[in-house]
Gaussian input, Z-matrix of N, CA and C with variables (Angstrom, degrees):
# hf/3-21g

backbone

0 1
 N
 C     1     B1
 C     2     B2     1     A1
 N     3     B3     2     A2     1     D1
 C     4     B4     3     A3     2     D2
 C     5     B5     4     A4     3     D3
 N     6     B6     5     A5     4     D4
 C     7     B7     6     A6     5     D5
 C     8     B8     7     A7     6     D6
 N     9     B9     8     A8     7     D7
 C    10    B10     9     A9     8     D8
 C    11    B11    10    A10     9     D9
 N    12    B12    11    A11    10    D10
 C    13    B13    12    A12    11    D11
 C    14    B14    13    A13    12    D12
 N    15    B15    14    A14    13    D13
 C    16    B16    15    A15    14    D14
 C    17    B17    16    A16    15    D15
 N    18    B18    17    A17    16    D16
 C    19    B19    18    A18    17    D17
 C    20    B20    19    A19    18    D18
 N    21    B21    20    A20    19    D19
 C    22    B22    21    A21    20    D20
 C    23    B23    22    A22    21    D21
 N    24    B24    23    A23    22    D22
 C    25    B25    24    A24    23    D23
 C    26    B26    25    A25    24    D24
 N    27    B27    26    A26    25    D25
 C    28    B28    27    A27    26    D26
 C    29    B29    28    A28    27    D27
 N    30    B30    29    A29    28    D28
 C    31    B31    30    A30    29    D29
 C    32    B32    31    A31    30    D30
 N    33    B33    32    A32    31    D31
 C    34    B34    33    A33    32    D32
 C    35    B35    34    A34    33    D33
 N    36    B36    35    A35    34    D34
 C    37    B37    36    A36    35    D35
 C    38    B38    37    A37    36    D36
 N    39    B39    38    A38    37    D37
 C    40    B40    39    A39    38    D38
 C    41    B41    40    A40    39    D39
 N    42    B42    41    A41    40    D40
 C    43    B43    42    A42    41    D41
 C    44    B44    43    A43    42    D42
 N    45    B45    44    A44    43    D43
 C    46    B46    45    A45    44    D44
 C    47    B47    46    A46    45    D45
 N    48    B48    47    A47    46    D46
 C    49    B49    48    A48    47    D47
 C    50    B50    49    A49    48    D48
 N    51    B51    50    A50    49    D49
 C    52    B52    51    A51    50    D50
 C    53    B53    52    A52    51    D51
 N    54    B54    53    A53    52    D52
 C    55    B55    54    A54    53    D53
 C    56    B56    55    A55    54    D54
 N    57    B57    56    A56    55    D55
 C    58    B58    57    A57    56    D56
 C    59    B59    58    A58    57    D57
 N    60    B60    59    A59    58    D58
 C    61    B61    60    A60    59    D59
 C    62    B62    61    A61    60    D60
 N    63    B63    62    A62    61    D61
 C    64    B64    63    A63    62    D62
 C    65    B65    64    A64    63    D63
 N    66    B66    65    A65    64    D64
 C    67    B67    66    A66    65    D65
 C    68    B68    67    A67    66    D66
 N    69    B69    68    A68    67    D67
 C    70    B70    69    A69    68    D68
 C    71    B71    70    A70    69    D69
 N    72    B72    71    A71    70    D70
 C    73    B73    72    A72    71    D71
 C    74    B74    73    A73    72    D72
 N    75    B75    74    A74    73    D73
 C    76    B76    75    A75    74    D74
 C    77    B77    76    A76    75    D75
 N    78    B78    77    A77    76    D76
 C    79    B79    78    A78    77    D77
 C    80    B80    79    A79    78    D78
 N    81    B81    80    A80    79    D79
 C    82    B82    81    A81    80    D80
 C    83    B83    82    A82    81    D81
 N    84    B84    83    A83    82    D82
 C    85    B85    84    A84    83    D83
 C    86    B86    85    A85    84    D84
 N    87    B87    86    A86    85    D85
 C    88    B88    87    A87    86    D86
 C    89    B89    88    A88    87    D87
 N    90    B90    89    A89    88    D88
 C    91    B91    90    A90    89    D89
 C    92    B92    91    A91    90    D90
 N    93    B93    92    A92    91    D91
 C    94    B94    93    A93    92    D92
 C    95    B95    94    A94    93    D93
 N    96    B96    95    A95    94    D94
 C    97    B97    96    A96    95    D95
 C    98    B98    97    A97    96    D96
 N    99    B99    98    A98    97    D97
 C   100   B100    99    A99    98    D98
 C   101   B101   100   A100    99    D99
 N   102   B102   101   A101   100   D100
 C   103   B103   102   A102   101   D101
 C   104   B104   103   A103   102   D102
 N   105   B105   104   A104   103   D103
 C   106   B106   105   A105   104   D104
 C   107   B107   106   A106   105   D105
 N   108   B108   107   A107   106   D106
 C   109   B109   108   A108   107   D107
 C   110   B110   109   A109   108   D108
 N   111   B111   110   A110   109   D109
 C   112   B112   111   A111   110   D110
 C   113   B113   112   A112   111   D111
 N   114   B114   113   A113   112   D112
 C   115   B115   114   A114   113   D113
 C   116   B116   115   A115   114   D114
 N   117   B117   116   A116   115   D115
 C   118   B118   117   A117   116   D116
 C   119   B119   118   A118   117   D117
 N   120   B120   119   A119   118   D118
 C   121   B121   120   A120   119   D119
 C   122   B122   121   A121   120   D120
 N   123   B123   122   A122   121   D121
 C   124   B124   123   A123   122   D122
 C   125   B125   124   A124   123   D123
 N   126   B126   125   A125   124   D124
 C   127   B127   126   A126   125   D125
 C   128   B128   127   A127   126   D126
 N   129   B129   128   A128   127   D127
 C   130   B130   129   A129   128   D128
 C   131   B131   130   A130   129   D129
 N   132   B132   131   A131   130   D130
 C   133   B133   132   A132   131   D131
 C   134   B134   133   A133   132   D132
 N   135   B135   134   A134   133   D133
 C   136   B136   135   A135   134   D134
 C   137   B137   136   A136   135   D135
 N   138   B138   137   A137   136   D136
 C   139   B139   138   A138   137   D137
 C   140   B140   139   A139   138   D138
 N   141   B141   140   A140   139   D139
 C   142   B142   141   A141   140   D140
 C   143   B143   142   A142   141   D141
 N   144   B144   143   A143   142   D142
 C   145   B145   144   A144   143   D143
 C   146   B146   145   A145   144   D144
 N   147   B147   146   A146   145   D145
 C   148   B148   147   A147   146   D146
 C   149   B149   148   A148   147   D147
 N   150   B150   149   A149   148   D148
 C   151   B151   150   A150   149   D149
 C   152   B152   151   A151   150   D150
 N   153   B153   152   A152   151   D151
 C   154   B154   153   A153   152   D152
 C   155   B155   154   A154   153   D153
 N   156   B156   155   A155   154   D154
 C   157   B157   156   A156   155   D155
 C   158   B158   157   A157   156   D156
 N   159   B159   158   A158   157   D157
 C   160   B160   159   A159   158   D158
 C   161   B161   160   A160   159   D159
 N   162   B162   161   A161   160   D160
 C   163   B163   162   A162   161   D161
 C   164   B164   163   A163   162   D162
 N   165   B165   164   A164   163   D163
 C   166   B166   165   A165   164   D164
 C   167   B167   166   A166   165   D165
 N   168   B168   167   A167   166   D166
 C   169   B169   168   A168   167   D167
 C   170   B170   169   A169   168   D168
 N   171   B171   170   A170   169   D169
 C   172   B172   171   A171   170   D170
 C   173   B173   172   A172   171   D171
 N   174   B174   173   A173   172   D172
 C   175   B175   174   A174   173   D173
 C   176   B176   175   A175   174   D174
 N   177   B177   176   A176   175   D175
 C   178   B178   177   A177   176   D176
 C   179   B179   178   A178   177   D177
 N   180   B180   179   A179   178   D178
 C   181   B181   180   A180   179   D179
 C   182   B182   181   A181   180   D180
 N   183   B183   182   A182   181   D181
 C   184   B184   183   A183   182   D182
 C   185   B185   184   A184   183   D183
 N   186   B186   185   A185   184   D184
 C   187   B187   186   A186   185   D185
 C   188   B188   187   A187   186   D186
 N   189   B189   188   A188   187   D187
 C   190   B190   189   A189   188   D188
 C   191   B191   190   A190   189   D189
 N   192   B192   191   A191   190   D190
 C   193   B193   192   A192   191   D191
 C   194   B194   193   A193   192   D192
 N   195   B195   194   A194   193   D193
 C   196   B196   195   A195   194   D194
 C   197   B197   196   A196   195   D195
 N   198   B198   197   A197   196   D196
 C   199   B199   198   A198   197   D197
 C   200   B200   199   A199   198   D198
 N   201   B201   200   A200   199   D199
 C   202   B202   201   A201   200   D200
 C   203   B203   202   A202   201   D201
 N   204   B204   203   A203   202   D202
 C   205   B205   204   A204   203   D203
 C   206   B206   205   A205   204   D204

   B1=1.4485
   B2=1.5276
   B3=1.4021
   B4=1.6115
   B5=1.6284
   B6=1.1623
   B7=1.8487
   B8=1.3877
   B9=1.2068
   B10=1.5832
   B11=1.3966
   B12=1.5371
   B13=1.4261
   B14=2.1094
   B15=0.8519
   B16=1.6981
   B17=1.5280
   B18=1.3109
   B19=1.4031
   B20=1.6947
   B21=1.6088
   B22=1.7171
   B23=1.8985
   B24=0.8483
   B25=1.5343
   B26=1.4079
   B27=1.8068
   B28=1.2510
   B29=1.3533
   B30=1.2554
   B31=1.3104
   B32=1.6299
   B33=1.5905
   B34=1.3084
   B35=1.6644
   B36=1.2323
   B37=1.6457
   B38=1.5324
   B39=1.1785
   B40=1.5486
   B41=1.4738
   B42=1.3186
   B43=1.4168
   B44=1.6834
   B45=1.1285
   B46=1.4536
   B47=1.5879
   B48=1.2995
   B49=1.7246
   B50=1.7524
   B51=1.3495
   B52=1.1477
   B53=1.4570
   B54=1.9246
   B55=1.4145
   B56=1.7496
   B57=1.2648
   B58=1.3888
   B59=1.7995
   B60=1.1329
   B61=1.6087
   B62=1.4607
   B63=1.2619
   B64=1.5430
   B65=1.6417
   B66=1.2423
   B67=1.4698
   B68=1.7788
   B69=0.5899
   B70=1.5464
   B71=1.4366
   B72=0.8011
   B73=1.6745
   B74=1.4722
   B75=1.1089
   B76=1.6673
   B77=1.6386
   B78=1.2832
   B79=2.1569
   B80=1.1163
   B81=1.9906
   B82=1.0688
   B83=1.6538
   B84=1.3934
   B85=1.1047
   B86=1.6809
   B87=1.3447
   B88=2.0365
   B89=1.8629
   B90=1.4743
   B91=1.6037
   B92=1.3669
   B93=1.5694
   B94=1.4939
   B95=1.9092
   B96=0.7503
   B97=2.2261
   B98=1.6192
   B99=1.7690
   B100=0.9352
   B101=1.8126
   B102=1.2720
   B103=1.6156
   B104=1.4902
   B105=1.0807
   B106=1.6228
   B107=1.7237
   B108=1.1569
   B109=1.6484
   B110=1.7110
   B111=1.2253
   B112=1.5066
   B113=1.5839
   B114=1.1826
   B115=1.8273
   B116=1.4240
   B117=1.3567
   B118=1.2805
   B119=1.4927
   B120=1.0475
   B121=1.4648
   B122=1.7631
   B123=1.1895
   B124=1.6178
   B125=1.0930
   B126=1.6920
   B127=1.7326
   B128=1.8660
   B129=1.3697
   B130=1.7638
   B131=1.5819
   B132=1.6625
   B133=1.3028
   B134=1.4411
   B135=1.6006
   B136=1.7614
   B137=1.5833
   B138=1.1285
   B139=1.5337
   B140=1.1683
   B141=1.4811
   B142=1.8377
   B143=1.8648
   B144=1.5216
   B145=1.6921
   B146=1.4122
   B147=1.5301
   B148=1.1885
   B149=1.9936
   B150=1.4792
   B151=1.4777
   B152=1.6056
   B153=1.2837
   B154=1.1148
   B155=1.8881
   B156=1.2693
   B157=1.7220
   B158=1.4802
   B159=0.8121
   B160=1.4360
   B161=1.7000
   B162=1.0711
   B163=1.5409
   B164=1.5639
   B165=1.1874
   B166=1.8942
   B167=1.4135
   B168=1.5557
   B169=1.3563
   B170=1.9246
   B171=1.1782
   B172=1.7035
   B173=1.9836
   B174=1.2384
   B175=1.7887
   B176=1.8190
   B177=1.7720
   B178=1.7350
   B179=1.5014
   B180=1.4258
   B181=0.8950
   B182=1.6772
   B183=1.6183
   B184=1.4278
   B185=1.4640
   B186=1.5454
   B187=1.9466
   B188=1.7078
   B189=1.2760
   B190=1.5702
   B191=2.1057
   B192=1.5057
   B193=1.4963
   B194=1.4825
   B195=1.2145
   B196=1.2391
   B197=1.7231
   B198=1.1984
   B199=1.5995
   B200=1.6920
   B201=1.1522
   B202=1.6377
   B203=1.1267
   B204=1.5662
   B205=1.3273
   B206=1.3339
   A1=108.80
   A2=120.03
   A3=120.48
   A4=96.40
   A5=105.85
   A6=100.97
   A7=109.75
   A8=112.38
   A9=116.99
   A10=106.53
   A11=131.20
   A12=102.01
   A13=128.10
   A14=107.49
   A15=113.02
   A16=114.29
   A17=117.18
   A18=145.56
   A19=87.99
   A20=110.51
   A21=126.21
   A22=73.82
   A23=159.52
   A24=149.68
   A25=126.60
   A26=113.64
   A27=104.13
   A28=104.38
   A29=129.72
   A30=122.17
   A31=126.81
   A32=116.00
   A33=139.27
   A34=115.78
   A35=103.99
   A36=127.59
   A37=96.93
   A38=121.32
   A39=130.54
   A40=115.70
   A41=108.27
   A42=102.96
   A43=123.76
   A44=119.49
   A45=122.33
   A46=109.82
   A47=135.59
   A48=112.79
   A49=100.72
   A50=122.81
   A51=118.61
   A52=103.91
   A53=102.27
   A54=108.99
   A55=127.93
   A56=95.57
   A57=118.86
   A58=109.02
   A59=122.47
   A60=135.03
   A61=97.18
   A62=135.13
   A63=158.26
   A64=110.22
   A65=140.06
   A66=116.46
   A67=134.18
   A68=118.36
   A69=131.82
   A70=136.02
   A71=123.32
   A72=125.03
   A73=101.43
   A74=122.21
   A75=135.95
   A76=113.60
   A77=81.72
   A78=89.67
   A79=103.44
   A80=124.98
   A81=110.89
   A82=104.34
   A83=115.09
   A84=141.57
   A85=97.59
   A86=108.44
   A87=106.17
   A88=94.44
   A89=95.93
   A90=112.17
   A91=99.09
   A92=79.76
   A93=94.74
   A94=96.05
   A95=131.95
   A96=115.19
   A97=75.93
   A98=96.62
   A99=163.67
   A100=89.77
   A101=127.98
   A102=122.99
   A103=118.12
   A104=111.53
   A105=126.44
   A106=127.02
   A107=108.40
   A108=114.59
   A109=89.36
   A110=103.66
   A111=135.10
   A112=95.69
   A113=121.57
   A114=108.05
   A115=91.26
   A116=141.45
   A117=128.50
   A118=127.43
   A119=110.60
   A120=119.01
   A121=114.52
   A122=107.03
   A123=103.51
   A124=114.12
   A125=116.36
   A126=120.00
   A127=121.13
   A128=76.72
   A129=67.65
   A130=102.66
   A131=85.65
   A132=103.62
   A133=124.08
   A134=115.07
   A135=93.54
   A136=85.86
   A137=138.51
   A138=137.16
   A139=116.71
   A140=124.13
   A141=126.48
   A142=90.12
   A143=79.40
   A144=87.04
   A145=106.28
   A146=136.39
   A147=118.98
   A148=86.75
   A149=114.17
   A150=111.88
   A151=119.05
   A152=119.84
   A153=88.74
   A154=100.16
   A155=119.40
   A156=134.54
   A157=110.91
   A158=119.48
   A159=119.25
   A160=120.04
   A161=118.19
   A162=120.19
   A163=111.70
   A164=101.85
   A165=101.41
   A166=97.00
   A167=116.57
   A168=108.40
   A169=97.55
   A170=117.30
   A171=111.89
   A172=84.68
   A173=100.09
   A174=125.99
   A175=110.20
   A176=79.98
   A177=84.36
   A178=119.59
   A179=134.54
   A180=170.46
   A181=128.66
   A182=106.82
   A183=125.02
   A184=116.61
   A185=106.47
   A186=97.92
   A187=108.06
   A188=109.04
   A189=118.92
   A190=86.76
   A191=75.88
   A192=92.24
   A193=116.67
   A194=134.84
   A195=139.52
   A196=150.28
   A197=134.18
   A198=111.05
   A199=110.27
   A200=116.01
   A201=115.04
   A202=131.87
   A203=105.29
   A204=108.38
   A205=115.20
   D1=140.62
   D2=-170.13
   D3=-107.80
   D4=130.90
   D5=159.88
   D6=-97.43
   D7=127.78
   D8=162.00
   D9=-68.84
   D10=119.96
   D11=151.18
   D12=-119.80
   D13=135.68
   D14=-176.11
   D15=-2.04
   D16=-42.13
   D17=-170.97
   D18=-43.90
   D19=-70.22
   D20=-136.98
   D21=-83.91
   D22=-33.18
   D23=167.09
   D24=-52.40
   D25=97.79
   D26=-177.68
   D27=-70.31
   D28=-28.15
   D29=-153.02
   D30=-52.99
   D31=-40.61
   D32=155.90
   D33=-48.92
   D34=148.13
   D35=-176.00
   D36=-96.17
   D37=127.63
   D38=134.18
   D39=-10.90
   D40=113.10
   D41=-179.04
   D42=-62.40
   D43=-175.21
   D44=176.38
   D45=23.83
   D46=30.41
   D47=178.50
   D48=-99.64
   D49=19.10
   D50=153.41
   D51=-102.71
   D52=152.55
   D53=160.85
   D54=-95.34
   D55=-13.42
   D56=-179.66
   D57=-135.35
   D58=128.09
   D59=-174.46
   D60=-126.92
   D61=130.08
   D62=140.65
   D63=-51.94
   D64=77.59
   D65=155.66
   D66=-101.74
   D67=167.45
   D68=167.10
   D69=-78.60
   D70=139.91
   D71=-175.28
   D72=-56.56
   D73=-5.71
   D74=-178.19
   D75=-87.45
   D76=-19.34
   D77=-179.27
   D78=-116.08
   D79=36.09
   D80=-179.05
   D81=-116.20
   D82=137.01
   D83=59.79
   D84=-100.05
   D85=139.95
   D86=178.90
   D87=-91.24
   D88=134.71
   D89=145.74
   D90=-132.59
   D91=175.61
   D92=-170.72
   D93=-136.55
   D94=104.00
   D95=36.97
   D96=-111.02
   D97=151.20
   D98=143.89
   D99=-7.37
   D100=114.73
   D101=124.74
   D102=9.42
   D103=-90.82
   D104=172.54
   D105=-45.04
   D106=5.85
   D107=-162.22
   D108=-141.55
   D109=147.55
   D110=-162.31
   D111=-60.48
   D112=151.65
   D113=163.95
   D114=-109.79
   D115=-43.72
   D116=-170.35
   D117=-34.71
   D118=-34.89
   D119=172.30
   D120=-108.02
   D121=26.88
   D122=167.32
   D123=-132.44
   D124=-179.24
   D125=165.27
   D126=-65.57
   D127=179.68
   D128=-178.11
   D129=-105.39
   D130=145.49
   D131=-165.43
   D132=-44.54
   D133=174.36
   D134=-163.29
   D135=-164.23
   D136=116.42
   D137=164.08
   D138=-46.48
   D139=145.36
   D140=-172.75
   D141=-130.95
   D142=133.35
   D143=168.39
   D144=-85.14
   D145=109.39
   D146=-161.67
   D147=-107.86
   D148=-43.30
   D149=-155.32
   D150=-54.77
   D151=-12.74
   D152=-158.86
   D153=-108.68
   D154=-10.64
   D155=156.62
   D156=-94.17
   D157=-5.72
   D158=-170.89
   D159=49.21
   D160=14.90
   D161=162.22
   D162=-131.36
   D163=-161.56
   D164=174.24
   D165=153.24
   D166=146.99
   D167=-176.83
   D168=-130.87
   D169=141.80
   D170=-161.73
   D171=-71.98
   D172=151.63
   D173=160.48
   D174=-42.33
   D175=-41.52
   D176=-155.29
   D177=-78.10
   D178=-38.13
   D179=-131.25
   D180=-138.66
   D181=-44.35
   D182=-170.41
   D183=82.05
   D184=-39.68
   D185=-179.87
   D186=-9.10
   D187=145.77
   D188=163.82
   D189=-106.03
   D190=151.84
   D191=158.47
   D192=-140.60
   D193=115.32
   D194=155.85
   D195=-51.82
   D196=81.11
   D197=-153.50
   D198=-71.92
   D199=128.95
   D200=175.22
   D201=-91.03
   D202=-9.00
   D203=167.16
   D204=-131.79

């Protein structure tokens, strides 16, 4: 059996090295980190109520996230 792990994937971003992230009603439900960003080197994931203020910043981490649309 092979494990993939996040590490051997350039394709993904480093988690959390933004302080502020832009998303879309398209990346919703929001966690943090992000789909696109490594988990090996982050917290564990955590749902953000983003819709109804339109920002939110995760507990774990601090990232802000913004909704833009």
């Amino acid at each position: 059996m092979i494990h993939r792990t996040d590490a051997q994937d350039e394709n993904l971003e480093n988690a959390n090295t933004q302080m502020q992230v832009e998303v879309s009603r398209a990346d919703l439900p929001l966690s943090c980190p992000q789909p696109n960003q490594k988990l090996w080197n982050a917290h564990p994931r955590v749902y953000l109520p983003i819709e109804e203020s339109g920002e939110c910043s995760c507990p774990y981490c601090g990232t802000h996230y913004v909704l833009t649309d």
